[in-house]
C-alpha angles and dihedrals in degrees: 000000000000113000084358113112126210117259126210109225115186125217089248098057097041095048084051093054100042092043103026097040112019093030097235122150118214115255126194120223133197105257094011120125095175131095091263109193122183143184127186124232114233115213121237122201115189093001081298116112109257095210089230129104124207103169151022136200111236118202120194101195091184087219107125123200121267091003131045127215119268112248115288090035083065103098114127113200142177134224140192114223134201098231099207088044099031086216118137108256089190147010133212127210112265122263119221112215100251129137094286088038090118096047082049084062102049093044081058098047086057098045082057096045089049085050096049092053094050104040114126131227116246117258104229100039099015089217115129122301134227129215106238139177130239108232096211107056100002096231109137138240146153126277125170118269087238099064121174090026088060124019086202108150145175136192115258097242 
């Protein structure tokens, strides 16, 4: 975080901004000691909402309640999630609580949210599709959700 200093957030000022701004509601997760707030995606076809959803964005704030995390385990980050299969679709990279670590968040919400929106169906199954990474060379693309079920896969463009 070179030249960037560490910020103490408290509960109550994150929860305001996720709920009151961003319209999150708090969620609570198995093995998760961070604040954890969440808000579904709901699908459009033809500019009409399709009554589906697909996916959430997913924000870890690592604030806890009652205590906050020491300097260097203070990284915030969002993820997209598959909803039926409750796998991340997308990561962002992560935000150190710093003083513009709220405005961080919100820049990655909206990454998610432009991602959500964008994300292709897969072309064998036509079911959702994931970002991935190739192991060999790191470079990105899309593979279906329900891998290994379905090989189905996109180029990242």
């Amino acid at each position: 975080m070179s030249g960037s200093r560490y910020v103490e957030r408290s509960a109550r000022e994150v929860c305001a901004f996720f709920e009151d701004e961003l319209g999150f509601v708090e969620i609570s997760l198995p093995n998760t000691q961070e604040i954890v707030f969440e808000r579904t995606v709901e699908l459009r076809r033809n500019g009409e909402p399709a009554g589906e959803t697909e996916y959430a964005i997913r924000a870890y704030t690592s604030v806890s309640r009652g205590s906050t995390r020491k300097a260097g385990e203070d990284a915030g980050r969002v993820v997209l999630i598959h909803v039926p299969t409750n796998a991340p679709a997308w990561k962002s990279k992560r935000a150190h609580r710093t003083k513009n670590f709220l405005s961080a968040m919100r820049n990655r919400c909206r990454e998610a949210w432009r991602r959500a929106a964008s994300m292709p169906r897969c072309p064998k199954c036509g079911s959702a599709m994931a970002v991935r990474w190739n192991k060999r060379d790191e470079s990105e693309f899309f593979g279906c959700v329900h891998y290994p079920k379905c090989n189905g896969t996109r180029k990242v463009v």
